[in-house]
C-alpha positions as CSV (number, residue, x, y, z in Angstrom):
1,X,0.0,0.0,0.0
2,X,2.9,2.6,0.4
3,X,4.5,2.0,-2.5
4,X,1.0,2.5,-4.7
5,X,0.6,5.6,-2.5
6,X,4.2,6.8,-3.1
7,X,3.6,6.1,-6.9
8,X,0.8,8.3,-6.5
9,X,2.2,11.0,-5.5
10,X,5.0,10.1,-7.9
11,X,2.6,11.4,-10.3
12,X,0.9,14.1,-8.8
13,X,4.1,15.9,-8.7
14,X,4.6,15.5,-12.2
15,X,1.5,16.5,-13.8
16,X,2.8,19.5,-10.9
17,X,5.8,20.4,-12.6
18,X,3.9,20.2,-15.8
19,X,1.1,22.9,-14.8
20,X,3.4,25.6,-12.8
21,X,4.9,28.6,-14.9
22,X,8.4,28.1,-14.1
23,X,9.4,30.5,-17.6
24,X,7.1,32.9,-16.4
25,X,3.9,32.1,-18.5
26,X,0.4,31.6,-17.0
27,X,-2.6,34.2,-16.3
28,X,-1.9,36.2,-13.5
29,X,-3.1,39.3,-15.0
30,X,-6.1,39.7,-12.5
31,X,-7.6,37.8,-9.6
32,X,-9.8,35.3,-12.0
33,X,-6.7,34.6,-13.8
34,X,-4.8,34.0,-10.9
35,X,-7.6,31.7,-9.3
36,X,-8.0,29.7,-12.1
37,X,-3.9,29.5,-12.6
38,X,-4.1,27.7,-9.0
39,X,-7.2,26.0,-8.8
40,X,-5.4,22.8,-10.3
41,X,-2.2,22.4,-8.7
42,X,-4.1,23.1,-5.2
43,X,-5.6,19.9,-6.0
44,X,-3.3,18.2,-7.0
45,X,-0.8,19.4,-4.1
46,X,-3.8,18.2,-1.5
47,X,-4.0,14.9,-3.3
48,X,-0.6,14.3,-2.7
49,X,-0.1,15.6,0.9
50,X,-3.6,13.0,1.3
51,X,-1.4,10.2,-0.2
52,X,1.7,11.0,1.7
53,X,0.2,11.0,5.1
54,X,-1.7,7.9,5.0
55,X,1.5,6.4,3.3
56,X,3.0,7.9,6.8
57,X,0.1,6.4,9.0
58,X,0.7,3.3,7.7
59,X,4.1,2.9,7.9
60,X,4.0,4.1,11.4
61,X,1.5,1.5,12.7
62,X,3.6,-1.0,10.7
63,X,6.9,-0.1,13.1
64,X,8.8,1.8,10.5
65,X,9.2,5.0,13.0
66,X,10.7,2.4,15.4
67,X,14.5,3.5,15.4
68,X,12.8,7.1,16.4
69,X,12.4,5.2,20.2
70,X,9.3,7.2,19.9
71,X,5.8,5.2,20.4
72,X,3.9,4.4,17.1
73,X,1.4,7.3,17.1
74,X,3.6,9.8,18.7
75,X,6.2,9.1,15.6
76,X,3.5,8.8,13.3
77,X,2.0,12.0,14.5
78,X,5.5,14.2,13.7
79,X,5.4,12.7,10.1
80,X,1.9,13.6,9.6
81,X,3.0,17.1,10.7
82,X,5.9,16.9,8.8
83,X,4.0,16.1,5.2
84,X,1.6,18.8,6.1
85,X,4.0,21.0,7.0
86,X,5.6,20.6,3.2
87,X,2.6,20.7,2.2
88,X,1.7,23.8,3.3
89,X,5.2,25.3,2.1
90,X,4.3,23.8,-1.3
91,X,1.3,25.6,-1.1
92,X,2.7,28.9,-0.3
93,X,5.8,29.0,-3.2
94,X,2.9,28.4,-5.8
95,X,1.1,30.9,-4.5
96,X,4.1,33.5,-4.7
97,X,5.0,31.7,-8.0
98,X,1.6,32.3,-9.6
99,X,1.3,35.5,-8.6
100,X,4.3,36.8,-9.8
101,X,5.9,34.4,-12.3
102,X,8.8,36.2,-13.7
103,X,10.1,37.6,-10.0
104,X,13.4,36.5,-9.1
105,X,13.4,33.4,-7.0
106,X,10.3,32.4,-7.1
107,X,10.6,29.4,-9.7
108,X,13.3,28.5,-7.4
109,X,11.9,27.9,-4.2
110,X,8.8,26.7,-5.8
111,X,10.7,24.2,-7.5
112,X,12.9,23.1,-4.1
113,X,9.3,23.1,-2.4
114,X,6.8,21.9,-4.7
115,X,8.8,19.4,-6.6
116,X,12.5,18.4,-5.4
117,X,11.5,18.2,-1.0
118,X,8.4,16.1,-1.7
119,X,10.5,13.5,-4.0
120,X,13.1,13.3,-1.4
121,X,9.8,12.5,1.0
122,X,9.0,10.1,-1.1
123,X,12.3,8.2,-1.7
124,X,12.3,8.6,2.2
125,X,9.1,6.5,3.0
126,X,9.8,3.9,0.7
127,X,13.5,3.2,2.2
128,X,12.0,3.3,5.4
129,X,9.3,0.9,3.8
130,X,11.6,-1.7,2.8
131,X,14.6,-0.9,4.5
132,X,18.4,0.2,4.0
133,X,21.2,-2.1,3.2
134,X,22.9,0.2,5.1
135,X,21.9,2.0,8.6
136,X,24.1,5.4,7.5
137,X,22.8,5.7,4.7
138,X,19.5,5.4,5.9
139,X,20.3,8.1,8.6
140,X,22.0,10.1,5.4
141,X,18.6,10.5,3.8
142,X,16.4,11.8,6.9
143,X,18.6,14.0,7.5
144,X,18.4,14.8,4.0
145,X,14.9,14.8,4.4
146,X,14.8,17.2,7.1
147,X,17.5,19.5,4.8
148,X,14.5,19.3,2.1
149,X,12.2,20.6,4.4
150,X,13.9,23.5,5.5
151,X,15.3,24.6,2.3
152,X,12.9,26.3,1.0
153,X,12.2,28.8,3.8
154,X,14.8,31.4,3.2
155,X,14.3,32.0,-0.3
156,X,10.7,31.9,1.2
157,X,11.0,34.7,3.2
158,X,13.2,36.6,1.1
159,X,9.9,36.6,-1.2
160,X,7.6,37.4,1.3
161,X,9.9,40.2,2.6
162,X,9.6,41.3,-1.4
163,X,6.6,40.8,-1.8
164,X,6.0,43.3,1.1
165,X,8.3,46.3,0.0
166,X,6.9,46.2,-3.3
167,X,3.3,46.6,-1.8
168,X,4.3,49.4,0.4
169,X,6.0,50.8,-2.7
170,X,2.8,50.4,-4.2
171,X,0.4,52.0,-1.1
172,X,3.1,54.6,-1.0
173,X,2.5,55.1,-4.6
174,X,-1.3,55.0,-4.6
175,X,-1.7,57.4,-1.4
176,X,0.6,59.9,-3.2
177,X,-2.0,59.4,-6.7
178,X,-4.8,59.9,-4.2
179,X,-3.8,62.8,-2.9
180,X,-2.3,64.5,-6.5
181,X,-5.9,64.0,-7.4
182,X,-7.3,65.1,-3.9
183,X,-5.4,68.3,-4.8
184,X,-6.4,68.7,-8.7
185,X,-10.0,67.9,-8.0
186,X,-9.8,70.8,-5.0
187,X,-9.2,73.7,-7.6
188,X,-12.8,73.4,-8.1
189,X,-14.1,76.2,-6.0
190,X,-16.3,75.7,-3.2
191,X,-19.2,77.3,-3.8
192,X,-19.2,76.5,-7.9
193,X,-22.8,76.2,-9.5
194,X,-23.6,72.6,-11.1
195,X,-22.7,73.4,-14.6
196,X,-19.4,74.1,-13.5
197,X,-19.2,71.6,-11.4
198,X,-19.4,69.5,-14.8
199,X,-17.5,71.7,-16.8
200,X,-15.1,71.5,-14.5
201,X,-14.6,67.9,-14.6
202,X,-14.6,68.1,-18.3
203,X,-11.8,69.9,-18.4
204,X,-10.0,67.3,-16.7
205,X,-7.8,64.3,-18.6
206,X,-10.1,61.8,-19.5
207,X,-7.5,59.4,-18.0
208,X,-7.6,61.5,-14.7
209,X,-9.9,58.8,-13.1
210,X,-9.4,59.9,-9.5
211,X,-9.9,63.4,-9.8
212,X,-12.9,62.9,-11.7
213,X,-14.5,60.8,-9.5
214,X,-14.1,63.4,-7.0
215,X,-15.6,66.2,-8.8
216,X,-18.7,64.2,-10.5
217,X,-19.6,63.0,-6.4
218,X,-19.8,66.7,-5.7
219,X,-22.1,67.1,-8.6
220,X,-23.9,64.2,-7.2
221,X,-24.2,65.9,-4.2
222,X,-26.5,68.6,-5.1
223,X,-30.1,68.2,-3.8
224,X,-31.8,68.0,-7.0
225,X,-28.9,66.8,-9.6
226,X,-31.9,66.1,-12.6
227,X,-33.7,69.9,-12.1
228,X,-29.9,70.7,-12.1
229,X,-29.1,69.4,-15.7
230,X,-32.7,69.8,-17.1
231,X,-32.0,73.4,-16.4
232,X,-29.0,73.2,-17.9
233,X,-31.1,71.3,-21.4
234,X,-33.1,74.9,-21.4
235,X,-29.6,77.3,-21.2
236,X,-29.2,79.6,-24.0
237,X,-26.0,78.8,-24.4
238,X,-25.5,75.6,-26.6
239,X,-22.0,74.3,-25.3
240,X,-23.8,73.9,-21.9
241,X,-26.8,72.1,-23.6
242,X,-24.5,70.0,-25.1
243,X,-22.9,69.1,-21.5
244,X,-26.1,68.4,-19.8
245,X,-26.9,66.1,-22.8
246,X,-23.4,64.4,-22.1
247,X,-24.3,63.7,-18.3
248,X,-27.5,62.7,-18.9
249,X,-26.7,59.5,-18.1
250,X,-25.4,60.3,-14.7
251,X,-27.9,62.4,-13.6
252,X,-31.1,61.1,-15.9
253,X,-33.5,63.6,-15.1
254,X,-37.1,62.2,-15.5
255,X,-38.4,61.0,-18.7
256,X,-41.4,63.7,-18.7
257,X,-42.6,65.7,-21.9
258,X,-40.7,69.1,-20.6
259,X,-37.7,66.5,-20.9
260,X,-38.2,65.3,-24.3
261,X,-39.6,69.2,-25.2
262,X,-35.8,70.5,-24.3
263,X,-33.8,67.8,-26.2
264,X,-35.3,67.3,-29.3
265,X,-34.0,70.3,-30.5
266,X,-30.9,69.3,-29.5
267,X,-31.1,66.0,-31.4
268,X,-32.2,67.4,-34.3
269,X,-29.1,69.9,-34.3
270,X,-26.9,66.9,-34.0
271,X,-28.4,65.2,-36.9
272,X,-28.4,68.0,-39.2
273,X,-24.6,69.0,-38.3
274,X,-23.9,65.1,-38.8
275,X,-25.5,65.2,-42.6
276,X,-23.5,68.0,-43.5
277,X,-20.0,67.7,-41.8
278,X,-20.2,71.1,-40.0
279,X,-17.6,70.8,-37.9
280,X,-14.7,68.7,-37.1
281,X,-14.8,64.8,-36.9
282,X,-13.9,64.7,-33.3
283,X,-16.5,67.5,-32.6
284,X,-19.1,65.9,-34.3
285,X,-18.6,62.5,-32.3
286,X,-19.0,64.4,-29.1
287,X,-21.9,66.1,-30.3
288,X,-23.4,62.6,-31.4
289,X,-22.4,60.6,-28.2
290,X,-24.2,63.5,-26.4
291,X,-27.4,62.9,-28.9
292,X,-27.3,59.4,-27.5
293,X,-26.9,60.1,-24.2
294,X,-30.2,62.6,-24.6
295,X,-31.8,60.5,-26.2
296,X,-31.7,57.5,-24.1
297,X,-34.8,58.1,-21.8
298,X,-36.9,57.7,-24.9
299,X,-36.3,54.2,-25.0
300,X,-39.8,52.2,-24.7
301,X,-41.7,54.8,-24.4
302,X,-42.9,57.6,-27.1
303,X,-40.7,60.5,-25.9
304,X,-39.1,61.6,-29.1
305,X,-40.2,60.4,-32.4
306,X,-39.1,57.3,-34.0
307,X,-38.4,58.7,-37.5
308,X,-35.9,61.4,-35.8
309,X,-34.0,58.5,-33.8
310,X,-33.7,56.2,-37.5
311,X,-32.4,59.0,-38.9
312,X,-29.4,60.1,-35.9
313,X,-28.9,56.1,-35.9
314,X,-28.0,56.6,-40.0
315,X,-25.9,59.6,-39.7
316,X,-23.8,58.1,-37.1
317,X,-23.4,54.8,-39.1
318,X,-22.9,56.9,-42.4
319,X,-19.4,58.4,-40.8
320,X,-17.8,54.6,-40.4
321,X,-14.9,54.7,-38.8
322,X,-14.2,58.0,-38.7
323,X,-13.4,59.5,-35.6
324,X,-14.4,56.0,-33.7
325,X,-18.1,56.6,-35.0
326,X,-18.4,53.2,-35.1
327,X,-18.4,52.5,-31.8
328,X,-21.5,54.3,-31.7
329,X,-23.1,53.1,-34.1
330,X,-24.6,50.1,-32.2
331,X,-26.1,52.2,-29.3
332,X,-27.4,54.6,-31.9
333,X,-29.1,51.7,-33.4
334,X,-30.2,49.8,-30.4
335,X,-31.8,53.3,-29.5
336,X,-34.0,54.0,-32.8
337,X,-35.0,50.4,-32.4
338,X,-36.5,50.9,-29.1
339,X,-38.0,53.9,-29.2
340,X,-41.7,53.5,-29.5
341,X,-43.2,56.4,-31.2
């Protein structure tokens, strides 16, 4: 019975060294990559630390502890606790090896952990299993064994102590981001209105996540954000219609008839400027995404006319790619065809 269970394990650790990324390949890119990178060898590693501790069981109740002068479960008991406790080193140096597996070391100690201790563990249980021709060498390989197990640990820790100065690197790095944007997103004035609230975070990058975030939750924060931006719809001046209509989605104001009264004029601009090219491709593709935008509350319901919505849907489509109009193009669409009216 220990041999099969040695064989076992045998091949568990193969089919191991077969599905760890010792060259650096695998997912690890995001948490779901990384889970499914380990969900494998974990079983694998707990089949074999299952196999390796009965195998140890066994061969304890069998007398093969006996030169330990220790009783039978006692001895049996410290291998138990010595497979587990490889086991749970294995465990640990995939981990660190999936989660990083290109950092220095790592494919190392994974390696002396996951592949090179277990074996000697292995070879171990079986000599004790059928015995050594001669009693030094037999002392020769648990004491080899025990080198095995206590190998990996400092390469280990030099990991983990890595692993922890690059994440303090990377808090330090994030709370000085945070409060770069803290600071950008406080040059909006305290007391500023709600249009500029949104002009305001318009004018930041559009890759300025942080400080945009910031300034869009103090637009939240007014007590009426949708009277804010229907007023807004009604300004005389068209650049700030044309903002509302590009946070309409944020702050969707009801769907009522005084709504669909202000933007339809809007929408109709749009398609017009769109049939005849009056301004820039980039400026027309802002104007359209705002269209969209505007136009979204109309959706399954009789809002703004269906004929009006076919026809921003085709002037969108009839740019292609230019500008990225494409990538409107399906919402455009997916719009006019939901629109009831």
């Amino acid at each position: 019975m220990i041999t099969a269970l040695a064989i076992a394990a045998i091949v568990l650790t193969a089919l191991l060294a077969l599905s760890l990324p010792w060259f650096g390949w695998g997912p690890g890119i995001d948490a779901a990559g990384r889970g499914m990178a380990i969900f494998f060898p974990a079983i694998l590693m707990g089949l074999r630390v299952s196999c390796l501790a009965v195998a140890a069981i066994v061969l304890a109740a069998a007398g093969g502890f006996a030169w330990s002068g220790l009783h039978p479960v006692l001895s049996g008991l410290l291998a138990v606790l010595l497979v587990a406790g490889m086991g749970a080193t294995s465990f640990f140096s995939v981990e660190r090896l999936i989660n990083a597996p290109r950092a220095g070391g790592r494919a190392g100690a994974a390696f002396l952990a996951t592949i090179a201790a277990p074996m000697i563990l292995v070879l171990w249980l079986l000599v004790e299993r059928h015995g050594a021709g001669d009693p030094a060498q037999a002392w020769a390989l648990r004491a080899l064994v025990l080198a095995a197990a206590l190998a990996p640990l400092p390469m280990l820790l030099r990991n983990e102590r890595q692993r922890i100065a690059e994440r303090r690197t990377q808090d330090a790095d994030e709370a000085r981001q945070e409060a770069e944007a803290e600071a950008r997103a406080a040059a909006l004035p305290a007391g500023a209105s709600f249009a500029a609230t949104l002009a305001f975070a318009d004018s930041l990058d559009e890759d300025d996540r942080r400080a945009r975030e910031r300034v869009m939750a103090r637009a939240a924060a007014f007590p009426d954000p949708g009277a804010e931006l229907l007023a807004m719809l009604g300004d005389a001046d068209r650049e700030t219609r044309l903002r509302a209509a590009l946070h309409a989605s944020a702050f969707p104001p009801a769907p009522t008839p005084a709504y669909f009264a202000l933007v339809r004029p809007l929408i109709e601009e749009v398609v017009t400027r769109l049939a005849s090219d009056a301004a820039p491709p980039e400026a027309l593709y802002r104007e359209a995404l705002a269209a969209i935008r505007a136009g979204w509350p109309a959706m399954h319901n009789d809002g703004l006319p269906k004929a009006l919505m076919d026809r921003l849907a085709e002037a969108i489509a009839a740019k292609g790619e230019t500008a990225g109009f494409n990538a409107l193009a399906y919402d455009a669409r997916l719009l006019a065809d939901y629109v009831a009216a």
